[in-house]
Every structure is written in structure tokens, then in C-alpha cells.
ZADO-1210 file (C-alpha; in nm, 4 decimals, padded with zeros to 6 digits):
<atoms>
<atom x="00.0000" y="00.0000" z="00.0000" code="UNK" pos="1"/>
<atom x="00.2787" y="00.2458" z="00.0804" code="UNK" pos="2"/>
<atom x="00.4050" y="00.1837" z="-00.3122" code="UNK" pos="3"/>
<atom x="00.0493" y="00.1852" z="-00.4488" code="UNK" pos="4"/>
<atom x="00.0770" y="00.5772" z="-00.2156" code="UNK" pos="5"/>
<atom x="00.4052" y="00.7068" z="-00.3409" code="UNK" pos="6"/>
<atom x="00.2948" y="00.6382" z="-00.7128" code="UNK" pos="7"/>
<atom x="-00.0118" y="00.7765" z="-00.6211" code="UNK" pos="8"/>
<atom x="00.1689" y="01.1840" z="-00.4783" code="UNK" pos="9"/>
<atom x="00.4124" y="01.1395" z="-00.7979" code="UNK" pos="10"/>
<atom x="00.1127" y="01.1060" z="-01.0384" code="UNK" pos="11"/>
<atom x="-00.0594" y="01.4215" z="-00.9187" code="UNK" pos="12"/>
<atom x="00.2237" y="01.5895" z="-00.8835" code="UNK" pos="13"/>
<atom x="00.3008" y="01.5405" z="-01.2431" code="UNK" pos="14"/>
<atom x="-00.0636" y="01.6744" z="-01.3378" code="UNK" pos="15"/>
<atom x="-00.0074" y="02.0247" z="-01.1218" code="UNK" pos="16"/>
<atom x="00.3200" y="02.0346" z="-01.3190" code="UNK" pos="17"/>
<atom x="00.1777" y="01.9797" z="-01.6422" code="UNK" pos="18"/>
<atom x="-00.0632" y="02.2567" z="-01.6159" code="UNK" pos="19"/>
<atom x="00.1902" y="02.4900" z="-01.4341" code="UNK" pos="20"/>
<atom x="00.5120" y="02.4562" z="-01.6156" code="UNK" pos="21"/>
<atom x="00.8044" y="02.7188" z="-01.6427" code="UNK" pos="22"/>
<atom x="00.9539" y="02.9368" z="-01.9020" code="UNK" pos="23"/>
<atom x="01.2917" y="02.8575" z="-02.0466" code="UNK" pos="24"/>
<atom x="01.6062" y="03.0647" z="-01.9909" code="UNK" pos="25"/>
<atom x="01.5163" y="03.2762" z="-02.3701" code="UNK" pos="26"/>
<atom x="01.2638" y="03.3799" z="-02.1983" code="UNK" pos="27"/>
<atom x="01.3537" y="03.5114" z="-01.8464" code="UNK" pos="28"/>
<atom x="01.7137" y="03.6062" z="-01.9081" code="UNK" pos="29"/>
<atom x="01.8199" y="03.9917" z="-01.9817" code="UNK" pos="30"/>
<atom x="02.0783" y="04.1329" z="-02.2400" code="UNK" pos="31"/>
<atom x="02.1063" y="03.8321" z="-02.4200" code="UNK" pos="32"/>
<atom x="02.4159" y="03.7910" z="-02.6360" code="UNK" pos="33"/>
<atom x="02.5609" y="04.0919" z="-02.4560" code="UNK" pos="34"/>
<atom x="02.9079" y="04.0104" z="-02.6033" code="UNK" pos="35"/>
<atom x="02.8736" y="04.0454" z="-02.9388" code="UNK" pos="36"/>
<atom x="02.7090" y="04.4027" z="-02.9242" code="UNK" pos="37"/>
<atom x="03.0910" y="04.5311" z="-02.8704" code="UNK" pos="38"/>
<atom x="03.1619" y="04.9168" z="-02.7052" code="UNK" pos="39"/>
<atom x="02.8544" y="05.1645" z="-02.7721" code="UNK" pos="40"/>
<atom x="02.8874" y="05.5032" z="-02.8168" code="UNK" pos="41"/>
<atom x="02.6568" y="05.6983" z="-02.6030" code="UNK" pos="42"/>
<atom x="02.8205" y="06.0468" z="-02.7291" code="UNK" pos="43"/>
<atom x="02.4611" y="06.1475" z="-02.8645" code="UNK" pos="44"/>
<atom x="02.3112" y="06.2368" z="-02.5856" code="UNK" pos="45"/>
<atom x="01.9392" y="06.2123" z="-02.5723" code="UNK" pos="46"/>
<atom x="01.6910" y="06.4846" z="-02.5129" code="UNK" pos="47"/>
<atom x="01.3360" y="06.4789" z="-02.4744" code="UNK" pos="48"/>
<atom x="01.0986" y="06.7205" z="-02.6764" code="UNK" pos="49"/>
<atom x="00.8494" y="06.9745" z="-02.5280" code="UNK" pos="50"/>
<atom x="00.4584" y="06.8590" z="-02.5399" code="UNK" pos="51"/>
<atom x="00.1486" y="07.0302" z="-02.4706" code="UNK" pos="52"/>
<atom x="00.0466" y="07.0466" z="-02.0926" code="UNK" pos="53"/>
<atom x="00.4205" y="07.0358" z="-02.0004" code="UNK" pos="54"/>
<atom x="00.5152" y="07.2595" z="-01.6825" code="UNK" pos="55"/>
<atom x="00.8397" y="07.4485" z="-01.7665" code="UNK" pos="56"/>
<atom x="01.0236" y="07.6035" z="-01.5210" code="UNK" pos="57"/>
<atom x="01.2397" y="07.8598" z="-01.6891" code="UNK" pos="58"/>
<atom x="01.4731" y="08.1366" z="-01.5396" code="UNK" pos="59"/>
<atom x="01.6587" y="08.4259" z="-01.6765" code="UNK" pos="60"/>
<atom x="01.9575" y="08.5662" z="-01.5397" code="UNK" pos="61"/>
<atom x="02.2047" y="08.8040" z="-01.5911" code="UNK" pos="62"/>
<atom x="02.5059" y="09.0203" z="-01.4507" code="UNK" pos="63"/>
<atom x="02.2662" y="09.2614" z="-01.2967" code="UNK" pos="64"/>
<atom x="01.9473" y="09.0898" z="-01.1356" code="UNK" pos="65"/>
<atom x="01.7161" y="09.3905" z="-01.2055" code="UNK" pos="66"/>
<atom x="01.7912" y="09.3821" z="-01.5363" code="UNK" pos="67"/>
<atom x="01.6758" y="09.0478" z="-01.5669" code="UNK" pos="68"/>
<atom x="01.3590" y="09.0453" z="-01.3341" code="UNK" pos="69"/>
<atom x="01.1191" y="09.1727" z="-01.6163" code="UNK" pos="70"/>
<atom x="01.2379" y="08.7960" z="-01.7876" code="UNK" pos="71"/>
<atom x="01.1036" y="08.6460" z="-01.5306" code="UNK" pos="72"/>
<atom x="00.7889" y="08.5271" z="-01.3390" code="UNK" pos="73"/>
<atom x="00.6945" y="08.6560" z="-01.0172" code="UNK" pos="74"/>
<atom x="00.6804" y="08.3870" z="-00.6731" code="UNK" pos="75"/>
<atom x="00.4068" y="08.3399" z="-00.5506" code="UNK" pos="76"/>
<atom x="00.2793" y="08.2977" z="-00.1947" code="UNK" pos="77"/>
<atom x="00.1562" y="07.9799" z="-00.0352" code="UNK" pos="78"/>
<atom x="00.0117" y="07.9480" z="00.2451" code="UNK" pos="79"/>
<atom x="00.0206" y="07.5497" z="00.4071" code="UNK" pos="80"/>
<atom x="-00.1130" y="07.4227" z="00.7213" code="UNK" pos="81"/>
<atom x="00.1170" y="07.2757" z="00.9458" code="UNK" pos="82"/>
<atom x="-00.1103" y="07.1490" z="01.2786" code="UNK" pos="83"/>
<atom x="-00.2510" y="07.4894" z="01.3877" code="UNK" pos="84"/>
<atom x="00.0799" y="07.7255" z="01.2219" code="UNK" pos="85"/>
<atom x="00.0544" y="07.8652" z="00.9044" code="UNK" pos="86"/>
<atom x="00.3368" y="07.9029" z="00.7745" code="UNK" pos="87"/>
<atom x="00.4676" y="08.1530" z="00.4090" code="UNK" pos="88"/>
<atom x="00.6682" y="07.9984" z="00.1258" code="UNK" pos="89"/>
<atom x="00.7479" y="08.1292" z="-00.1801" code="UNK" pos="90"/>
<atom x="00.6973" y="07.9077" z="-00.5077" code="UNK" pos="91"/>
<atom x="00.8225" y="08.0047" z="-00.8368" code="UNK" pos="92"/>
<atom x="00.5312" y="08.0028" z="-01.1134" code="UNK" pos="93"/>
<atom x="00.5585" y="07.7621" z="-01.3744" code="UNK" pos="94"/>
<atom x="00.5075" y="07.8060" z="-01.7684" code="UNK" pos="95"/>
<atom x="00.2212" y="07.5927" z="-01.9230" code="UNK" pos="96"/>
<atom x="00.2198" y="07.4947" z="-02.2803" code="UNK" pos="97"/>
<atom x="-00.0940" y="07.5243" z="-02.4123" code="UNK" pos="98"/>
<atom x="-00.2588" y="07.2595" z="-02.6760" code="UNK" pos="99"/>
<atom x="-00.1204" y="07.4566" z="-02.9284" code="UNK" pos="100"/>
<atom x="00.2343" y="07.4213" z="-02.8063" code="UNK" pos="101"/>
<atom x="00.2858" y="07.7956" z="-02.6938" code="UNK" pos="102"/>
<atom x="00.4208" y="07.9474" z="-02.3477" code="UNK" pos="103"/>
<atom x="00.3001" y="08.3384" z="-02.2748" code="UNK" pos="104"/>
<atom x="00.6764" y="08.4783" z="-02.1918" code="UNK" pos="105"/>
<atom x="00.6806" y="08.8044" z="-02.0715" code="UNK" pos="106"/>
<atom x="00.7800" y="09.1006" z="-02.2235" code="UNK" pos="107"/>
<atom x="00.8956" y="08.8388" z="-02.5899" code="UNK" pos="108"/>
<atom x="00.5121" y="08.7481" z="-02.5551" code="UNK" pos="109"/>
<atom x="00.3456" y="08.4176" z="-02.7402" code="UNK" pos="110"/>
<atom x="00.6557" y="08.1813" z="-02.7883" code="UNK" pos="111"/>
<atom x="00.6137" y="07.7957" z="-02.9596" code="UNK" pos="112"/>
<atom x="00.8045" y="07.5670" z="-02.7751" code="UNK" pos="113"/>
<atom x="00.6007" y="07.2324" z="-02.8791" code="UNK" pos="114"/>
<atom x="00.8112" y="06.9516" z="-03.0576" code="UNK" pos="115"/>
<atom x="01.1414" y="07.1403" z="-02.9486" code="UNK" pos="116"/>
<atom x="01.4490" y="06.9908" z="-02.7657" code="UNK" pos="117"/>
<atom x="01.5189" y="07.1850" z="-02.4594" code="UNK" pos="118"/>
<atom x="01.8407" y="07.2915" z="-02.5471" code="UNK" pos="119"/>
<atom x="01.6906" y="07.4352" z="-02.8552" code="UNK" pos="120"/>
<atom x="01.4446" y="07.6103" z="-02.6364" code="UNK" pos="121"/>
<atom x="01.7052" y="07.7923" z="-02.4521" code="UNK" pos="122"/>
<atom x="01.9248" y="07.8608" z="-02.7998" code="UNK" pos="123"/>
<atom x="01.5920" y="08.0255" z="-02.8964" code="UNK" pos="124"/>
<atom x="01.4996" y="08.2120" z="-02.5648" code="UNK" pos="125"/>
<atom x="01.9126" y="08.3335" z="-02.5294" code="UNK" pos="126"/>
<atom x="01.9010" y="08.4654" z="-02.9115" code="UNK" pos="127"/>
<atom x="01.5869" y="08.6805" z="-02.8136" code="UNK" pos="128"/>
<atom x="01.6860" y="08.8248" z="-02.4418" code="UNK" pos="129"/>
<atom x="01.9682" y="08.9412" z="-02.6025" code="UNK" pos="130"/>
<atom x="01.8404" y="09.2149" z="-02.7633" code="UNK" pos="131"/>
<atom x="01.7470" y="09.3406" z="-02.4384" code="UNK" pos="132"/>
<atom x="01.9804" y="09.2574" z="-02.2294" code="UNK" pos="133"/>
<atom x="02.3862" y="09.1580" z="-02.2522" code="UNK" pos="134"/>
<atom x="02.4734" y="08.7991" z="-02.2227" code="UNK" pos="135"/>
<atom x="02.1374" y="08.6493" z="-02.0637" code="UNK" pos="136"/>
<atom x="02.1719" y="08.2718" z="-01.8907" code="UNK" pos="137"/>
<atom x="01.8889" y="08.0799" z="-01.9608" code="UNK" pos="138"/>
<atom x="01.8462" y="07.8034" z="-01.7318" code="UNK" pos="139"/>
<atom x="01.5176" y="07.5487" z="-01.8146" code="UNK" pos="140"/>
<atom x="01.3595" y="07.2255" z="-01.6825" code="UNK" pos="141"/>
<atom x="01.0606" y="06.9791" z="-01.7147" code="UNK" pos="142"/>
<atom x="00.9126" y="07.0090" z="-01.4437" code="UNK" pos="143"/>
<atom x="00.6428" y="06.7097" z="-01.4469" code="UNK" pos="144"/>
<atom x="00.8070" y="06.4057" z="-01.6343" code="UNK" pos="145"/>
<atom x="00.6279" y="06.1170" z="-01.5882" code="UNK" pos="146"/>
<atom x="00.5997" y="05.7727" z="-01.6954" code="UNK" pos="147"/>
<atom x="00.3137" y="05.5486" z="-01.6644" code="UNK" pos="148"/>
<atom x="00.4414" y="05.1669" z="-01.5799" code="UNK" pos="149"/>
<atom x="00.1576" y="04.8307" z="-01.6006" code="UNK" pos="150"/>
<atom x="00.1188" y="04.4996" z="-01.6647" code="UNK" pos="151"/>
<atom x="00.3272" y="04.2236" z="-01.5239" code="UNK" pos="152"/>
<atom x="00.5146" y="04.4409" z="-01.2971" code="UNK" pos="153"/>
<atom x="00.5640" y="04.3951" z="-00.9009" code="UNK" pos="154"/>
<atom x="00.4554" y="04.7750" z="-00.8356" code="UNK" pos="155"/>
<atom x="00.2707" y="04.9163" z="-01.1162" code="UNK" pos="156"/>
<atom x="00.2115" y="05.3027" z="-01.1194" code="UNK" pos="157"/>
<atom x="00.2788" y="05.6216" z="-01.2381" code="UNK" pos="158"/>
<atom x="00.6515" y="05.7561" z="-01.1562" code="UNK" pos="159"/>
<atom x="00.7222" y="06.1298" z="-01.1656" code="UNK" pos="160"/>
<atom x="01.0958" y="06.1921" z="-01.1412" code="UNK" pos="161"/>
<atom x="01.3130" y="06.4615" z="-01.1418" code="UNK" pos="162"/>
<atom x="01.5542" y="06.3523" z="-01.4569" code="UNK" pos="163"/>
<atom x="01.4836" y="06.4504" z="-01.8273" code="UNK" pos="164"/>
<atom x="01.6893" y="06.1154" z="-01.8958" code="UNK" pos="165"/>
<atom x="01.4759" y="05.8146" z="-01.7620" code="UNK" pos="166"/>
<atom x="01.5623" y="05.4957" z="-01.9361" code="UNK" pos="167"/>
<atom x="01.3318" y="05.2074" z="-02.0163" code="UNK" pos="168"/>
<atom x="01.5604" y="04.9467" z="-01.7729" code="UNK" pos="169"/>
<atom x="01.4443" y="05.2592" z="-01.4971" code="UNK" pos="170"/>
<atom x="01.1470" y="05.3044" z="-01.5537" code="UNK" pos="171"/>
<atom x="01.0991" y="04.8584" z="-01.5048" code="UNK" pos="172"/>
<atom x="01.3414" y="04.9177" z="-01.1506" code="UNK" pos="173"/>
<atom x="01.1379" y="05.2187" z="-01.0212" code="UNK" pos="174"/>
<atom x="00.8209" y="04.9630" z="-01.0717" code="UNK" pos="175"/>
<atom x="01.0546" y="04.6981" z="-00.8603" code="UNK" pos="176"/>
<atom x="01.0975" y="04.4279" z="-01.1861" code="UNK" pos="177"/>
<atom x="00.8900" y="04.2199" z="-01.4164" code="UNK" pos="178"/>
<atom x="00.7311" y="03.9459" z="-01.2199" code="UNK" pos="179"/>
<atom x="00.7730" y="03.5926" z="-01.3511" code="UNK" pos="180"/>
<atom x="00.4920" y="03.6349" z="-01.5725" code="UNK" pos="181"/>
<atom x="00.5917" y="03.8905" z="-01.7507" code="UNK" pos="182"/>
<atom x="00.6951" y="03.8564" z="-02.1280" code="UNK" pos="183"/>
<atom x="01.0108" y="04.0447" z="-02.1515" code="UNK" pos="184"/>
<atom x="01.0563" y="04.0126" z="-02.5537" code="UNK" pos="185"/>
<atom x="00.7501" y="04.1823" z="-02.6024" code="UNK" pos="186"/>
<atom x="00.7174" y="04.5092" z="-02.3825" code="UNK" pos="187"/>
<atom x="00.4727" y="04.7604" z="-02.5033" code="UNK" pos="188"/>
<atom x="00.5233" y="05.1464" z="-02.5594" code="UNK" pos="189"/>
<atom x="00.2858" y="05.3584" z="-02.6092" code="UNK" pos="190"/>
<atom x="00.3842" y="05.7619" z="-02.6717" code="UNK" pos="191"/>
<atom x="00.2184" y="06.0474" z="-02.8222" code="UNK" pos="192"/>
<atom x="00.4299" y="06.3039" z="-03.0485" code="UNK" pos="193"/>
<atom x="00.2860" y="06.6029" z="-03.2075" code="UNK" pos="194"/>
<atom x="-00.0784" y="06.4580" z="-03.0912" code="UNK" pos="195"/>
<atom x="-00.0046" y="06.1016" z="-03.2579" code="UNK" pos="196"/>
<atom x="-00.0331" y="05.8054" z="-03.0504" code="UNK" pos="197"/>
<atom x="00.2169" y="05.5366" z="-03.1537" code="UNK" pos="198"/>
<atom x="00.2473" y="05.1628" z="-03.0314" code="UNK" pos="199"/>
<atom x="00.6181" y="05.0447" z="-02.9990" code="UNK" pos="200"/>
<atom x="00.7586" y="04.6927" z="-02.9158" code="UNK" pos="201"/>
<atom x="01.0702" y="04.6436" z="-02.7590" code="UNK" pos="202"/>
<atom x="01.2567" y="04.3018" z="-02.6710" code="UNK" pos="203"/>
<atom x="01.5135" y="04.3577" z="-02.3255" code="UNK" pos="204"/>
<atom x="01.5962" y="04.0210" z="-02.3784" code="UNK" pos="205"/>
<atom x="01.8404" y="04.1266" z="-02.6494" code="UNK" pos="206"/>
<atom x="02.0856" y="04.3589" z="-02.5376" code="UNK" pos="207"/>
<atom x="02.0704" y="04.5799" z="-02.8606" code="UNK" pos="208"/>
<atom x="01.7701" y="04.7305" z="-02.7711" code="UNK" pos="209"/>
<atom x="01.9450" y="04.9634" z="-02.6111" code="UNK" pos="210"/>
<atom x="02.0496" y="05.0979" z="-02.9193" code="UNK" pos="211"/>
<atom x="01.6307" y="05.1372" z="-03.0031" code="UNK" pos="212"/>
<atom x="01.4795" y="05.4855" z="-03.0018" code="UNK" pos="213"/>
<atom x="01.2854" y="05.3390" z="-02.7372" code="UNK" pos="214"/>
<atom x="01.5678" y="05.3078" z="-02.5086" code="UNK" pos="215"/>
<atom x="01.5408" y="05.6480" z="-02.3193" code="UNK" pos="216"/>
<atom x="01.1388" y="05.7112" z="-02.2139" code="UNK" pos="217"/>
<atom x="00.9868" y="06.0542" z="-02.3671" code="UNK" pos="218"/>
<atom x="00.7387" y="06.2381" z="-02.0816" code="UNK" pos="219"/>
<atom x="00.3845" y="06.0588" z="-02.0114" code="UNK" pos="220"/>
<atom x="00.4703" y="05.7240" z="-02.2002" code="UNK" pos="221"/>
<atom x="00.2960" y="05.4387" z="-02.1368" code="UNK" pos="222"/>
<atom x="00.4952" y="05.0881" z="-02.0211" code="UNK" pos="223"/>
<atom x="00.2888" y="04.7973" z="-02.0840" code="UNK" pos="224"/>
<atom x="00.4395" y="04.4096" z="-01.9514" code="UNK" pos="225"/>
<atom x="00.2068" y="04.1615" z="-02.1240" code="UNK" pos="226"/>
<atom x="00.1650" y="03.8390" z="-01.9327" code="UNK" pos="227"/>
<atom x="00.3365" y="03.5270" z="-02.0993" code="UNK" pos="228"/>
<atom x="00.1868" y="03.1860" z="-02.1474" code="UNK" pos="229"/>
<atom x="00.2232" y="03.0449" z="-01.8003" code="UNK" pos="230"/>
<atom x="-00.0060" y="03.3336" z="-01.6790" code="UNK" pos="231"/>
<atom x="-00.2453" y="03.3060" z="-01.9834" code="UNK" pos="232"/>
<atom x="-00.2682" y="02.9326" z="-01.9226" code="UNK" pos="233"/>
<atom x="-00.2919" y="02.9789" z="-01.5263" code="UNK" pos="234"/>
<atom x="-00.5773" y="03.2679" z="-01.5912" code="UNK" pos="235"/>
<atom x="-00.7572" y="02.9723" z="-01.7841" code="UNK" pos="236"/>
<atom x="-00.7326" y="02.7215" z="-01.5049" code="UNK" pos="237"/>
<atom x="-00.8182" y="02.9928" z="-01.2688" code="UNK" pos="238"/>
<atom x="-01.0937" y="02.8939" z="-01.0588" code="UNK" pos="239"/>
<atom x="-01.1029" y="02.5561" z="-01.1750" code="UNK" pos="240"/>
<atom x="-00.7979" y="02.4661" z="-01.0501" code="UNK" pos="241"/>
<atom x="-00.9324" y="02.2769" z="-00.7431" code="UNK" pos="242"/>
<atom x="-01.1556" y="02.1217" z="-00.9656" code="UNK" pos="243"/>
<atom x="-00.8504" y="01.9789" z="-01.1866" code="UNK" pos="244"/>
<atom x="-00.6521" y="01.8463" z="-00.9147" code="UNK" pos="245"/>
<atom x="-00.9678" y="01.6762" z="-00.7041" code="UNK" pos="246"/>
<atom x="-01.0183" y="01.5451" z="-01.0299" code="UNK" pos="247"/>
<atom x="-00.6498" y="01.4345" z="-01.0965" code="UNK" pos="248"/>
<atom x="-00.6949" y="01.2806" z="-00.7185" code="UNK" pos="249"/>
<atom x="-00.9676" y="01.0706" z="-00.7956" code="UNK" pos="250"/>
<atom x="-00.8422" y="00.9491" z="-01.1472" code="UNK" pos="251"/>
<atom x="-00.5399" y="00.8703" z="-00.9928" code="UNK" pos="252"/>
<atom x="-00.7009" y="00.6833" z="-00.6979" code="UNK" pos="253"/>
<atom x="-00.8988" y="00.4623" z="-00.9543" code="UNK" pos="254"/>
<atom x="-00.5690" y="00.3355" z="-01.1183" code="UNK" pos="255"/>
<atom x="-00.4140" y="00.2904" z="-00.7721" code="UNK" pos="256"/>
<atom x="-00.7648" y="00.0457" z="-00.6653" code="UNK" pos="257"/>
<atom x="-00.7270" y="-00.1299" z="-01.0114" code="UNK" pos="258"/>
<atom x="-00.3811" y="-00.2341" z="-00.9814" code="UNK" pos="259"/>
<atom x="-00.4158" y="-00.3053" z="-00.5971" code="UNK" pos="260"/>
<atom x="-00.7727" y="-00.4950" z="-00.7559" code="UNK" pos="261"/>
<atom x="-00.6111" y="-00.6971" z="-01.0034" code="UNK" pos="262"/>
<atom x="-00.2630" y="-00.7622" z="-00.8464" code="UNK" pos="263"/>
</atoms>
């Protein structure tokens, strides 16, 4: 009876494998054939292009601060409750581009900024202060880059950073990893440029994909991790999967009776 038992565990065992199996290595493993991509020159730098409802915080400076403070925004005051204290700060206002792509500047007025890099922003905004004032600085930054990270990830969820350079490999660490599940040859971006969604695909398994336009993350893209087979086929199971092993149990215990029947 104790052999008829054993072969009894092994046999349902093999069913909850069957149904539950793993992925290979092609499948789970990262930069893939990493040796054969050789040195890669990162000497063009990437830089992310201005969209509409983008929060720019841009200041203008110059030898003599009074010259410059018509350039700039005024602070503003806010007031925020701290227990029963209220206490003063000061907050620098932020330029909004507009769904046409234009920030109001003072005294340069209406200027279009949508679809531009920022450095060609402040080449643009340096060429114009100039004619008011000597040798302007023109300092600039996104203030409200954020990427949107779901699927088959341990902590999905939208990530605002501080950066203008967020990479894909990042954005995956800042969501803590792909679970098992997810299907890292097939990750899904999603971006918008000049009001045109586009879907992209991009495979980590393969280390050149860091050579893909999809390496670095533009503002408010979408990371999608698609669940892989094993998930699919567990999803299927689902709720049935009591159902599959009681059944298992008693086909199982059948084959056990016959043989301990007829032997």
C-alpha cells in the first residue's frame, strides 16, 4: 500500500506540473548575447521634446538681477497648514504649454516651444533676451516628467521623477521588476508626439535594444508588460484549478484500486 501511495503523490504531482510549467532561460534572461554588441557610443546624448500640458520652469539671469527680473515670473505665496501654524513659502510660477504648443513669456510674448528639444528652447529664448539685455543665462527644466508603468510588474504606477533622462531598464526598476509572468521580448510602448499616438515593441531580452529609439522614455509614455503563457494558461485554469486536481486525485485513486484490484 505504501508503493500503491508514493505512485499515487508522484502522479498528481506530475498533473499540477503539467498545467503549471516554467519558461525557459530565452525567456527570463536579460541582455542576451551581450558580447557580441561590442563598445557603444553613447556620445549622442538624448533629449526629450516639449509637449502640450508640459510645466516648464524657466529662469533668466544676468550680470545685474534687475535687469533680468522683467524675464522672469513673479513667486508666488503659499500658504500650508502645518497642525494649527501657518506658515509663508514662496513658489516660483511655472510656464504651461498650451494645446497649441505655446508658453506666454513676458515682455517676448506668445513663444512655440512644442516639438522642441530643450536645449533648442534655450538657444531660442538666449538669441531673443539678447536684444534686451547683454549675455542672458537661460536656465530650463521639465518640471512634471512622468511615466506610466503596467502589466506584469511587481509595483505598477505612475513615476514622476526629477531627470529629463529616464531609461526604459528605470522606468521597469522604479516599478521593482517584471514578475515571472511577464513577457520580456515583447514590452509595449505607447507615446504620443505632435498629438499622434504610436504603439512600440521592444525586446530587453536582447541587449541591442538599447540601441532602439525606445531606449530612453519621452514624458507621459505608457509601459505595458504583457503576461506570458504560463499566466495566460494559469488565468484559464483559474478557478477551476481545485476542480482539476480533485479530479487528478480521484483518477489517480482509480488506477491505484485497479492495480491493488487486479494484483
Amino acid at each position: 500500500m505504501k508503493y500503491l501511495y508514493l505512485i499515487k503523490n508522484k502522479l498528481i504531482l506530475f498533473f499540477i506540473c503539467l498545467f503549471f510549467s516554467c519558461g525557459s532561460k530565452q525567456d527570463i534572461v536579460y541582455y542576451q548575447n551581450s558580447d557580441s554588441l561590442g563598445n557603444v557610443d553613447t556620445a549622442n546624448s538624448y533629449e526629450i521634446k516639449i509637449q502640450p500640458d508640459d510645466l516648464l520652469m524657466i529662469i533668466v539671469s544676468a550680470e545685474d538681477p534687475e535687469i533680468a527680473a522683467p524675464f522672469n515670473l513673479k513667486t508666488t505665496s503659499v500658504v500650508s497648514p502645518t497642525g494649527q501654524d501657518l506658515i509663508g513659502q514662496q513658489s516660483l510660477q511655472l510656464y504651461l504649454v498650451d494645446s497649441k504648443g505655446m508658453i506666454d513669456f513676458p515682455i517676448l510674448g506668445k513663444l512655440k516651444v512644442i516639438g522642441k528639444t530643450r536645449t533648442e528652447v534655450v538657444s531660442m529664448l538666449s538669441q531673443k533676451v539678447a536684444t534686451y539685455i547683454k549675455n542672458p543665462i537661460v536656465n530650463l527644466r521639465l518640471m512634471n516628467f512622468k511615466v506610466s508603468v503596467q502589466g506584469e510588474v511587481t509595483s505598477p504606477g505612475t513615476f514622476t521623477v526629477n531627470s529629463e533622462r529616464l531609461t526604459l531598464i528605470e522606468a521597469l526598476s522604479m516599478a521593482k521588476d517584471l514578475t515571472i509572468y511577464g513577457k520580456r521580448d515583447n514590452i509595449l510602448i505607447i507615446r504620443e508626439v505632435d498629438g499622434k499616438k504610436s504603439v512600440n515593441r521592444v525586446d530587453i531580452t536582447k541587449v541591442d535594444f538599447i540601441n532602439s529609439p525606445f531606449y530612453y522614455l519621452s514624458q507621459n509614455d505608457v509601459v505595458y508588460v504583457e503576461p506570458n503563457k504560463t499566466k495566460i494558461d494559469g488565468s484559464k485554469v483559474g478557478a477551476n484549478t481545485g476542480v482539476i486536481i480533485s479530479a487528478a486525485s480521484i483518477f489517480v485513486t482509480l488506477i491505484t484500486l485497479i492495480i491493488s484490484i487486479t494484483k
